[in-house]
Structure formats: structure tokens, C-alpha cells
C-alpha positions as CSV (number, residue, x, y, z in Angstrom):
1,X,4.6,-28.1,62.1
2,X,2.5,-25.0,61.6
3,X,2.8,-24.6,58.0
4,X,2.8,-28.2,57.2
5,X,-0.1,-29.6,59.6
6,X,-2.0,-26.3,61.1
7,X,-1.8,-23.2,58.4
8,X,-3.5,-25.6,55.5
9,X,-6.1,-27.1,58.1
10,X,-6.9,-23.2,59.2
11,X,-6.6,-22.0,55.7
12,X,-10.1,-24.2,54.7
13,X,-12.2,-22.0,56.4
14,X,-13.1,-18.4,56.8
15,X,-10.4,-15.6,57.7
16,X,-12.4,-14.1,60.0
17,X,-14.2,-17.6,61.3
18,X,-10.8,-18.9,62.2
19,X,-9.3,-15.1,63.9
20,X,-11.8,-15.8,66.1
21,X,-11.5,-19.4,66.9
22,X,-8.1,-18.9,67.6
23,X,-8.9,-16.1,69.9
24,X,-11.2,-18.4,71.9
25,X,-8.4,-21.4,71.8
26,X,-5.9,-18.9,73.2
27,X,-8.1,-17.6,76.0
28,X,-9.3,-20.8,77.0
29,X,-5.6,-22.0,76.9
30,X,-4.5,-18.8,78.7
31,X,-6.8,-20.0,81.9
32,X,-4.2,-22.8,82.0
33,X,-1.2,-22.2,83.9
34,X,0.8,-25.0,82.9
35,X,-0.1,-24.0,79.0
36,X,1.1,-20.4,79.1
37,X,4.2,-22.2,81.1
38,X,4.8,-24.2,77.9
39,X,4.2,-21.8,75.1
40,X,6.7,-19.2,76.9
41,X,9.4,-21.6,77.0
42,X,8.9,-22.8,73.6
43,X,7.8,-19.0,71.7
44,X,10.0,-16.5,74.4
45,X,14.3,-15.2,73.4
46,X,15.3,-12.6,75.8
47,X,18.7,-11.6,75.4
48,X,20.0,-8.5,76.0
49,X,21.7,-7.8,72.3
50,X,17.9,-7.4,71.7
51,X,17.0,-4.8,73.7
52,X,16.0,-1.0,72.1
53,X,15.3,2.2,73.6
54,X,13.2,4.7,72.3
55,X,11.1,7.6,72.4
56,X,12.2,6.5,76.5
57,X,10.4,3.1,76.4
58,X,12.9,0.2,76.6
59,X,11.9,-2.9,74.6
60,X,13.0,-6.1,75.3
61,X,13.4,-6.6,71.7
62,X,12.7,-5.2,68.1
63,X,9.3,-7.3,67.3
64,X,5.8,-6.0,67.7
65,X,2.3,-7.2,66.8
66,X,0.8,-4.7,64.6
67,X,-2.7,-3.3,65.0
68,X,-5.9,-4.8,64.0
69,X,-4.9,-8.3,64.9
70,X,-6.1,-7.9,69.1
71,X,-8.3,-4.7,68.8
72,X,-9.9,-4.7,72.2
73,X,-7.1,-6.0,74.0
74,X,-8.7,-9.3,74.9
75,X,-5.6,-11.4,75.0
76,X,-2.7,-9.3,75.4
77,X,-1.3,-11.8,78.1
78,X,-1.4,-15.1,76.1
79,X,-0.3,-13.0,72.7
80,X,2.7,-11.7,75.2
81,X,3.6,-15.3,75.7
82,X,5.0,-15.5,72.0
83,X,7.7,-13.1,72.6
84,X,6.7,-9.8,71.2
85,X,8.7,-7.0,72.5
86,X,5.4,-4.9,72.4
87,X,1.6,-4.7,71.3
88,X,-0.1,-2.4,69.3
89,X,-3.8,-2.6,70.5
90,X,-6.9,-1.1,68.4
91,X,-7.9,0.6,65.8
92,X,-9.8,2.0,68.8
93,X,-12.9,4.2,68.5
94,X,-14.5,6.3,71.2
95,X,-18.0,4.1,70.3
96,X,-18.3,0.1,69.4
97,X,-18.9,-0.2,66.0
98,X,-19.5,-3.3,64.1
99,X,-17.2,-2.6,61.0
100,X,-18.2,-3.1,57.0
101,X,-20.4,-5.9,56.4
102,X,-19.3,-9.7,55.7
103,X,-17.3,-11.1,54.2
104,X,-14.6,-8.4,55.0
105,X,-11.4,-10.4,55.1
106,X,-9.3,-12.3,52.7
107,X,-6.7,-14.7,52.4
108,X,-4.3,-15.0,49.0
109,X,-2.1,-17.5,49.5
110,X,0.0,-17.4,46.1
111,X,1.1,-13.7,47.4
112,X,1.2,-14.5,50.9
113,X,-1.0,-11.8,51.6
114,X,-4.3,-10.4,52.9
115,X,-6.8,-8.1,51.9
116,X,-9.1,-6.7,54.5
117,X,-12.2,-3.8,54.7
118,X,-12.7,-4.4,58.1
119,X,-13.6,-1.1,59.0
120,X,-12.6,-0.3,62.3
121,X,-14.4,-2.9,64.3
122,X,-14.5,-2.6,67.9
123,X,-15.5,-2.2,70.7
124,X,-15.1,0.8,71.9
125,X,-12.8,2.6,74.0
126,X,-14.1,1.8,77.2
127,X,-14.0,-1.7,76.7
128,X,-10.6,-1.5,75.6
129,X,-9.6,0.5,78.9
130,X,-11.1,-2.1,80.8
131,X,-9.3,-4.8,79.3
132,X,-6.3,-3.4,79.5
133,X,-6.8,-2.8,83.3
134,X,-7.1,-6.2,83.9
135,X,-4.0,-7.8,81.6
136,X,-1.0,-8.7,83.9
137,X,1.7,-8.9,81.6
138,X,4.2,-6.4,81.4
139,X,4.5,-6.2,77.6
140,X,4.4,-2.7,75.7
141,X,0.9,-1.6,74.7
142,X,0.7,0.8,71.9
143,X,-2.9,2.7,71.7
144,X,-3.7,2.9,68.0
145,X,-6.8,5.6,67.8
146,X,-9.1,6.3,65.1
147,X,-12.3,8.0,64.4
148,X,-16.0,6.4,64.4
149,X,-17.3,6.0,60.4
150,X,-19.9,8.3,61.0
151,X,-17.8,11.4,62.8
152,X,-17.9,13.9,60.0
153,X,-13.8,15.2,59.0
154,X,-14.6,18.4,60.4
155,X,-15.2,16.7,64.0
156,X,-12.6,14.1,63.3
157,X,-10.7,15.6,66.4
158,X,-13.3,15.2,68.9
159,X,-13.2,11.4,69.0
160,X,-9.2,11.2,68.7
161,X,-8.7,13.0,71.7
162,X,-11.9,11.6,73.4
163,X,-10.2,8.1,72.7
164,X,-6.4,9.6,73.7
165,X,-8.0,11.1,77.2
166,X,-9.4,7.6,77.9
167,X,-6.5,5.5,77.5
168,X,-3.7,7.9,78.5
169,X,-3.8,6.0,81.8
170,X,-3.3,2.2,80.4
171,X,-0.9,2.3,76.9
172,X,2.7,2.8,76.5
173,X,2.4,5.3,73.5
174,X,0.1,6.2,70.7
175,X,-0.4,5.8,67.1
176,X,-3.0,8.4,65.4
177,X,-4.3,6.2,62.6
178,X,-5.3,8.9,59.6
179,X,-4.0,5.9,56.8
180,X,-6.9,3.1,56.7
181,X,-8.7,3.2,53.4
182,X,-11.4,1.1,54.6
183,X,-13.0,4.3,56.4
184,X,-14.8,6.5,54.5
185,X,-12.5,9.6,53.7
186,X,-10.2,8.9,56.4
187,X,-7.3,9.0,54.6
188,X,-8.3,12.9,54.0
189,X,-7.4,13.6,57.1
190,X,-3.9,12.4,55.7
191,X,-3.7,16.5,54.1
192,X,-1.2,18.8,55.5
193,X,-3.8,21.4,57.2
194,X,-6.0,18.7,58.6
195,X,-3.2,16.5,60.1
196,X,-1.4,19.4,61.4
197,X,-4.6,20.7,63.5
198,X,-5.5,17.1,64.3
199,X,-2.0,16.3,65.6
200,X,-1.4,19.9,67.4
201,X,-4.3,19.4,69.4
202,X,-3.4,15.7,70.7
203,X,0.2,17.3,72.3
204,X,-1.7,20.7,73.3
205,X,-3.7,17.7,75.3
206,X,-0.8,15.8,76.0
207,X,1.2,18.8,77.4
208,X,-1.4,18.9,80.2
209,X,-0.5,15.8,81.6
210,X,2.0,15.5,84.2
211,X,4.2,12.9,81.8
212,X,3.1,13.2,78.3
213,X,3.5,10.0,76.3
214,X,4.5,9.4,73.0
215,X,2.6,10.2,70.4
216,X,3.3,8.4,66.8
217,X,1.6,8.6,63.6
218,X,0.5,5.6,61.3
219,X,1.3,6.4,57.5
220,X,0.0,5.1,54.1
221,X,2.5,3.6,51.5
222,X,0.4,5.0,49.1
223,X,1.4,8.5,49.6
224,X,3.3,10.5,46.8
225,X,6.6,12.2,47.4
226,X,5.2,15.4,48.0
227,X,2.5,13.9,50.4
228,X,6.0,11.9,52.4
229,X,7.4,15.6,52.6
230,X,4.8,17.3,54.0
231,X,4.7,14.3,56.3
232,X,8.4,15.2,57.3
233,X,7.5,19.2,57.7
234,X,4.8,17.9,60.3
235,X,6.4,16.1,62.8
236,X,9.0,18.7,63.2
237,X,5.8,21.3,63.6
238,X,4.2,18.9,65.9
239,X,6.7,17.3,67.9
240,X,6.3,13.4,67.0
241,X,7.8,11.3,68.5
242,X,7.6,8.5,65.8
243,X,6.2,7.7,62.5
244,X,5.0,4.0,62.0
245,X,5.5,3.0,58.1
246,X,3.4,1.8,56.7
247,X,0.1,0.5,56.9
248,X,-2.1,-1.3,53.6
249,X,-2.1,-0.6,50.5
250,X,-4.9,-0.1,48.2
251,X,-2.7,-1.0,45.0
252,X,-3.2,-4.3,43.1
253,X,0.5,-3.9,41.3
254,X,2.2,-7.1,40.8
255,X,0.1,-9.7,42.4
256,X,0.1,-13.5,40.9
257,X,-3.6,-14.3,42.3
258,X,-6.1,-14.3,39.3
259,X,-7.2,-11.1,38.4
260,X,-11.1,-12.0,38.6
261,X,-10.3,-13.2,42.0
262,X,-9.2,-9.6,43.0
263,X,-12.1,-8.6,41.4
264,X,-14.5,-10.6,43.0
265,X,-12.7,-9.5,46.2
266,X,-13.2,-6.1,45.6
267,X,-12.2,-2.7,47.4
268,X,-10.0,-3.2,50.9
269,X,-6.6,-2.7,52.3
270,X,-3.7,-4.9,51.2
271,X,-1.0,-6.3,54.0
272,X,1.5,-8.4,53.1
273,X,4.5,-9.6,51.4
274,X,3.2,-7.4,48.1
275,X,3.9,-4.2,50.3
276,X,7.1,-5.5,51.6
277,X,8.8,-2.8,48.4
278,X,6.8,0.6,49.0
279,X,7.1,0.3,52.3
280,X,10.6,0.0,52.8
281,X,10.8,3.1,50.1
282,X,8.9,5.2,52.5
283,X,11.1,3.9,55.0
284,X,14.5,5.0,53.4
285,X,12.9,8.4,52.6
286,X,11.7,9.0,55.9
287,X,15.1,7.9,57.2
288,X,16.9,9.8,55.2
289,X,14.8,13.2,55.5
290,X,14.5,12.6,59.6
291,X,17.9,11.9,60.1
292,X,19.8,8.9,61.9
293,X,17.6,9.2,65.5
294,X,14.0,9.6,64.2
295,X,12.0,6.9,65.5
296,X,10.4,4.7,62.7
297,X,8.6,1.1,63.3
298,X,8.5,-0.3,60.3
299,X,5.8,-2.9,59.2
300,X,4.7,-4.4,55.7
301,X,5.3,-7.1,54.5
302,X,8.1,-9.2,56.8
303,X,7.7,-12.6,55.9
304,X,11.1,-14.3,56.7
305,X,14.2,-13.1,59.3
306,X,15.9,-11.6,56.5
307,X,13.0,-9.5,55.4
308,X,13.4,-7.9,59.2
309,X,16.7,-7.5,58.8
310,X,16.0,-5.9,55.5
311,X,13.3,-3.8,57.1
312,X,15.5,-2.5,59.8
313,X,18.3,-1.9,56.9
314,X,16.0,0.1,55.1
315,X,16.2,2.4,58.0
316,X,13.7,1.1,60.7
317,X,14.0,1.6,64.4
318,X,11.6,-1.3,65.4
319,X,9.4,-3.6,63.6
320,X,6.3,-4.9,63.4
321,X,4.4,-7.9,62.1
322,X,0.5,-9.0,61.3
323,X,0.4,-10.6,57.8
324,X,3.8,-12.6,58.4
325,X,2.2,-14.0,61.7
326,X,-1.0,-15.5,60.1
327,X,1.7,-17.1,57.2
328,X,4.1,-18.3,59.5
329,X,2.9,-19.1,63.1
330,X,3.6,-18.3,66.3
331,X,7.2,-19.3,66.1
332,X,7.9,-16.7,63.9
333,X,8.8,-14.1,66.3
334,X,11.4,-15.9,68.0
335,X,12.8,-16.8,64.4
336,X,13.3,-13.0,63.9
337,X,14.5,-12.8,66.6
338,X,17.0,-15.7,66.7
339,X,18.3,-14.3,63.1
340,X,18.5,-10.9,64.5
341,X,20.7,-12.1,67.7
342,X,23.1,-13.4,65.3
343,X,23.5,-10.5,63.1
344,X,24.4,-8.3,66.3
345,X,27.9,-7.1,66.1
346,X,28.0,-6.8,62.8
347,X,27.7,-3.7,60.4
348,X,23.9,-4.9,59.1
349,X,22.2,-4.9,62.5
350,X,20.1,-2.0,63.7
351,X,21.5,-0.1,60.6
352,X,20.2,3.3,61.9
């Protein structure tokens, strides 16, 4: 029904327009008891053969939303209701800031894809905090942290750990987000001397609390071979606990949409089914450099069952989804997992 009757309906009129629509649709909705009632029974598979454990957090199964789709955290409970195992919250910055000007978000349809410059709109991390305090589901919250547009590099680390400090007490684990291009020279901070620093000082702060949490870092699929091993050299130095791989793109390679659309378009991250390759090729890099216990969520590009499957073949510990969810609807999640239940047992499932 969604991609017969709803997707084409939503897909007339602004990304951004209808993102927030549907936010407002699903609060309203979420004030409903007997709706929520409805969409669990219909959206929610729990089954044990789905369950994970790692980095000591026990998911009820392998499916996540990715970040940037609930920033603030405003409807964790009603997203919950669809059956994600967990939520990735943010990007989150210490201070609200309004992002790159409109229009900043893109649909392209003949690559089932997305291009996006949204620039870290939020917020803030107080607001975040305090929606967080209020949610009552149970779901997994991952805190995915970045730096406000105009904190210099060289003070980069302030607002990380100004941002890990103030939602320590209310997410599951953490993603340092160094890999969005739609940040002015973020992705710098994606260099071996500045990561190291920046992720040293998050544990040295994270060893002062009396349970540290995990802390996991967010990775471009843009990144050379070189770039992936110096990658690999840093989370033994500083203690990951997971890498996340991977997030857009700013390549163009291979897409079908007319070229002067892209153009028109302009500069902006790419998500996606044309991401689904180099993503998985970080993946199997990463997997094979880490070894067979490294934790590594793996997101880009899952459009079907079988592309989770081949995520997780690829060497993935977890998944996650964003692009996928606008394409396919809420049902998609329990379709994954559906598809995964009946590959358990057999040599293909949870390959690592």
C-alpha cells in the first residue's frame, strides 16, 4: 500500500515539507493509545533468533534507524513502535543551529536515493536531553555528536565533549560524527592526529564515569585505503568500541538521474541505494583488518531484505537504515526482519 498509494502521493511535495508532516502525523497519532496499539501489532517481530549482543547492549534485533532522520529525539516512542531494535538520535550540537539554507534535501527516485546538505540542524543538546527524559520506550538510543559550523577545528573538542557530558545520562552509546561533508571542514577532523586527540579525550572523559559507555565512531565511504588503515590503527589506540560504516557520499559515480539535475542539485551528501557498493567495501576491509568480534553497524544503501543480508555478509554486526525507510515504508523493518528470521540457522546469517 505504501509504495503504490502513499510514497507517490508524499513524493509530489517537498522532502523536507513532507519529513515534517509526517513528524506531526506521528505525534499526533502517538497521543492515541489505541493507534500506537495498532501500528505495534502491525510494524513489531520479536523473536529471539533476532536478538544481538554487543559492546554489552543487548538488541532485540539487528535493525536500527540511522541518524538525521529524528534529530532531537521528538518521537522516539512512536518511531519505536515500527520495530527498530535501536535509534540513533542527532547529529547533536552543544547550540541549536538552523542548518544550510533551503532547499537542502532531495529526492531521486530513478536511484532510489537522497541527496541532502542539511547541515547539522538542531536543536541543541539540551533539548535533545530533555526529550529524551521524557520518552518511555525502552528502545536503544544511540547519541550521535557533532560540532557547531562555526567551532573552529582547533576547538572541535570542546563541543564533542560538551555534548558527550550532557547526554551521558540519557543514550545507550555514542557515535562521534567527524564524516558529514555538509559541514565546513569537518571531514578534516577525519586526519589521523586530529581524530586520535579528539577521540582520546572523549574516553579520558568517559573513564571518569562510574560505567563508561560505548563510544563508536561514524566513518565516510569516501576514505582511501590508507585513510581506512589509519582508521584501524585508531581504534586499537583509543579503545572503540565500534565503528559505524558508512555515512554519505559526496561521489556522483554511476547515477541514472540526468546529469543537469545533479547539477542543478548541487554539493550535498548522497544516501542511498548508489552507496550500497563502497560501503560494503569499507565494511569487508574493516572486517577483515578488526577481526571476527569488532563491532561494525553497517548502513548505506539497504533497500530490500537481501541487501541486509548482504550487509551483514559483508561483515556487519548490526545494521541500520534511513534512505531504505523513506523508499519503502514503515513495514520495511519488519520485512528485514522477517527475511532475517528465516535465514537463521543457516551458514549466511550474522556471517561475522
Amino acid at each position: 500500500m505504501y509504495k503504490i498509494f502513499i510514497r507517490p502521493l508524499l513524493f509530489l511535495f517537498d522532502p523536507e515539507s513532507v519529513h515534517h508532516f509526517t513528524f506531526r502525523l506521528l505525534a499526533i497519532g502517538g497521543k492515541l493509545p489505541f493507534v500506537r496499539s495498532v501500528i505495534r501489532a502491525m510494524y513489531r517481530l520479536e523473536d529471539p533468533k533476532l536478538e544481538r549482543e554487543y559492546f554489552g547492549i543487548k538488541f532485540k534485533n539487528p535493525v536500527g534507524l540511522a541518524a538525521g532522520f529524528d534529530k532531537d529525539a521528538l518521537i522516539i516512542d512512536e518511531l519505536s513502535d515500527f520495530g527498530f531494535g535501536f535509534i540513533e538520535i542527532g547529529t547533536v550540537t552543544p547550540l541549536p543551529q538552523p542548518g544550510n539554507d533551503r532547499p537542502r534535501l532531495f529526492r531521486l527516485p530513478m536511484d532510489k536515493a537522497v541527496i541532502n546538505r542539511m547541515g547539522f540542524n538542531n536543536r541543541g543538546m539540551e533539548e535533545a536531553v530533555k526529550n529524551l527524559r521524557k520518552r518511555k520506550s525502552k528502545v536503544i538510543i544511540g547519541g550521535n555528536i557533532g560540532k557547531n559550523k562555526v567551532t573552529p577545528n582547533e576547538q572541535a573538542s570542546d563541543d564533542y565533549l560538551k555534548c558527550f557530558e550532557e547526554l551521558f545520562p540519557v543514550v545507550d552509546y555514542f557515535v562521534v560524527n567527524v564524516s558529514s561533508p555538509n559541514t565546513p571542514n569537518l571531514r578534516e577532523l577525519q586526519d589521523k592526529a586530529p581524530l586520535t586527540d579528539l577521540l582520546t579525550r572523549i574516553q579520558a572523559l568517559n573513564d571518569t564515569k562510574p560505567v563508561r559507555k560505548p563510544v563508536l565512531l561514524k566513518i565516510a565511504p569516501d576514505l582511501t585505503r590508507q585513510q581506512l588503515q589509519d582508521i584501524v590503527e585508531i581504534v586499537k589506540i583509543t579503545r572503540l568500541d565500534g565503528l559505524i560504516a558508512t555515512n554519505t557520499t559526496i561521489s556522483r559515480a554511476g547515477l541514472q538521474t540526468d546529469e543537469q539535475r545533479i547539477s542543478d542539485i548541487g554539493a550535498g551528501g548522497l544516501s542511498g541505494r548508489p552507496v550500497f557498493d563502497a560501503s560494503n567495501k569499507v565494511i569487508r576491509f574493516l572486517r577483515d583488518k578488526l577481526g571476527p568480534e569488532f563491532p561494525i553497524i553497517g548502513v548505506g544503501g539497504i533497500m530490500s531484505p537481501e541487501d541486509a543480508q548482504q550487509k551483514l555478509n559483508a561483515g556487519a554486526s548490526l545494521i541500520q537504515i534511513y534512505t531504505g525507510f523513506i523508499y519503502e515504508g514503515p513495514g520495511f523493518i519488519k520485512r528485514i526482519n522477517k527475511y532475517l528470521r528465516r535465514q537463521a540457522g543457516t551458514s549466511e546469517f550474522f556471517n561475522n
